[in-house]
N, C-alpha and C positions, 0 to 999 in steps of 0.2 A: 218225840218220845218213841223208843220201839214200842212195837206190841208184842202181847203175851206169848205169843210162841215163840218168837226171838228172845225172848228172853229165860222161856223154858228151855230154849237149844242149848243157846252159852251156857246156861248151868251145869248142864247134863255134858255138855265137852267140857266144860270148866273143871270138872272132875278126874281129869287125866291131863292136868296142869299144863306144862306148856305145849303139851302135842295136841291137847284141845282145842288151846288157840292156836296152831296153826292149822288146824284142821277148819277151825272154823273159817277162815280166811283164805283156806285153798278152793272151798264148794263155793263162793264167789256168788252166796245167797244172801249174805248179811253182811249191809257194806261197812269195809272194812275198818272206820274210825269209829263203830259202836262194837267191833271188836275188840279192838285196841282199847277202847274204854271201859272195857268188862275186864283184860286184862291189867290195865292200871287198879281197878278196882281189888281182883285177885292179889298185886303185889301191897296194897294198903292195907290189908287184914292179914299179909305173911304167907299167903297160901303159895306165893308165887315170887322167886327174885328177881331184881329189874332185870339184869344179864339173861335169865331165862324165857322168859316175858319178849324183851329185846330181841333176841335169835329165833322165837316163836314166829312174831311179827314179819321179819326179815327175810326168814325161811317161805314162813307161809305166804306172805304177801308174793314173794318171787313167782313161787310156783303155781300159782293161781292166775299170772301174769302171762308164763311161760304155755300153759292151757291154754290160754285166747289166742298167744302166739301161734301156738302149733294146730288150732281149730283154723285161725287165718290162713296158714299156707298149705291146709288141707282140703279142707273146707269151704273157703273164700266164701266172698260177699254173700253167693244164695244161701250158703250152710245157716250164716246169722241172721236173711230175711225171715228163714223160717221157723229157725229152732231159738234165735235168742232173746225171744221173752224169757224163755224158761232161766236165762242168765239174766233176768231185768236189764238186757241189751234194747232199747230201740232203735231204729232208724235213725233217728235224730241223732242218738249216740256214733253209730257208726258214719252218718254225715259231717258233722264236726272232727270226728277223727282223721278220716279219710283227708279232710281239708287241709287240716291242721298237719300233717305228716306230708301230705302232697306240699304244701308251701315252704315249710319248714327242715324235711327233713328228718334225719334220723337224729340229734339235738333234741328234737322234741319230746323222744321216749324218758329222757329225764324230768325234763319240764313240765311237761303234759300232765306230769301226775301230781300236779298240786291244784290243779284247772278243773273245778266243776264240769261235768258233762262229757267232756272229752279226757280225763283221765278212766274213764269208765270203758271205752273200748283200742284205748290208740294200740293196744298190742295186736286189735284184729289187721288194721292195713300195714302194718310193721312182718305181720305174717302174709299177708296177701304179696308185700312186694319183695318177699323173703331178703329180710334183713339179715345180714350176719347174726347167727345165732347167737356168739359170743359176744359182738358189741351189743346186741339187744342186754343181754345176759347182765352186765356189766354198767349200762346206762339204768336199767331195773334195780338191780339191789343196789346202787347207788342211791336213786332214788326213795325206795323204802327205808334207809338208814333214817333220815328226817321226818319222813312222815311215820314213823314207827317212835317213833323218842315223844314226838308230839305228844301223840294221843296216850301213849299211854301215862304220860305225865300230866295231862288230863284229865283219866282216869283217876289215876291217883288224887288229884288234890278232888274232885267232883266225891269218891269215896263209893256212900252208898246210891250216892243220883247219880249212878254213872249212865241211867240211860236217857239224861238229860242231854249229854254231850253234842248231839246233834242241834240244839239250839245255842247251847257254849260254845262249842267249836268253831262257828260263826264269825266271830271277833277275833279269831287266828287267822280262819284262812281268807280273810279279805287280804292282809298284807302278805301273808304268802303267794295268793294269785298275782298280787301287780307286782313283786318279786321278781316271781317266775317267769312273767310276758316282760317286764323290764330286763332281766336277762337274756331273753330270746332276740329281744332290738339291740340290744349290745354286741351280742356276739354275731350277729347280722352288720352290723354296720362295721367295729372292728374287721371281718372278711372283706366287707369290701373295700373299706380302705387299703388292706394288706395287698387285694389283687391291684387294686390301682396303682401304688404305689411300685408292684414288681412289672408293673405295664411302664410306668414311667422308666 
């Protein structure tokens, strides 16, 4: 369940409908599927339409993405040893990220963000090994289209417990995660076959 000051925030952005919620989702302090489920909740009482809601989500989730990225390729590694608690960034975060991007690739900026742990910072080594702006760009709001539909549909059916969602949400993103890492051995092994095959 959040607690009371998160929940005093969304209200208080909640108030200037959907540039609230993308605001709240750009300062990258209240993670973002109790966002989205403050938003779903806004569109089940009218306050809010899904389309509005949706492009809220979309927009802000990007841009707040787009921040870690350009903190990465500014800033690099020491910037987030020292300053990204204040982003509830750890170490751990950026070790799995780092990993996860070093093995994988840039593929993973899509991926990534359905993965506990490591969708939390993969934009920082995506900055550090300066990714194409544009495909980062492109692999992100890609990405946010699904996870933005999700929760606030979430939201929505959860109502006024929307600040339950973090233990509902659960039961989604298990099949999402093995999803997402079953996509990434797909499109791994497809590659390889393809080099193989133009080697033969």
């Amino acid at each position: 369940m959040s607690s009371d000051w998160i929940t005093n925030l969304l209200e208080q952005l909640g108030q200037f409908g959907f540039i609230g919620i993308a605001m709240a989702l750009m300062i990258e302090v209240i993670p973002s599927e109790i966002v989205l489920g403050y938003g779903g909740y806004l569109i089940s009482t009218g306050k809010l339409s899904f389309f509005s809601a949706m492009f809220a989500g979309i927009i802000g989730g990007t841009i707040a993405q787009l921040f870690l990225y350009w903190l990465g390729i500014y800033g690099g590694r020491p910037f987030f040893e020292k300053y990204g608690k204040f982003l509830l960034i750890k170490s751990k975060h950026l070790d799995a990220a780092e990993k996860w991007f070093n093995n994988y690739g840039t593929i993973v900026i899509f991926t990534a963000r359905f993965i506990p742990i490591v969708r939390h910072a993969i934009s920082i080594p995506a900055g550090i090994a300066r990714m194409s702006f544009y495909q980062f760009l492109i692999y992100t709001t890609a990405a946010m289209l699904p996870w933005t539909i999700l929760f606030l549909l979430i939201g929505m059916k959860l109502n006024q417990h929307w600040n339950t969602i973090n233990e509902v949400a659960t039961t989604y993103i298990k099949p999402i995660v093995f999803i997402a890492i079953l996509s990434l051995i797909l499109y791994f092994v497809f590659h390889y076959l393809l080099k193989k095959v133009k080697k033969d």
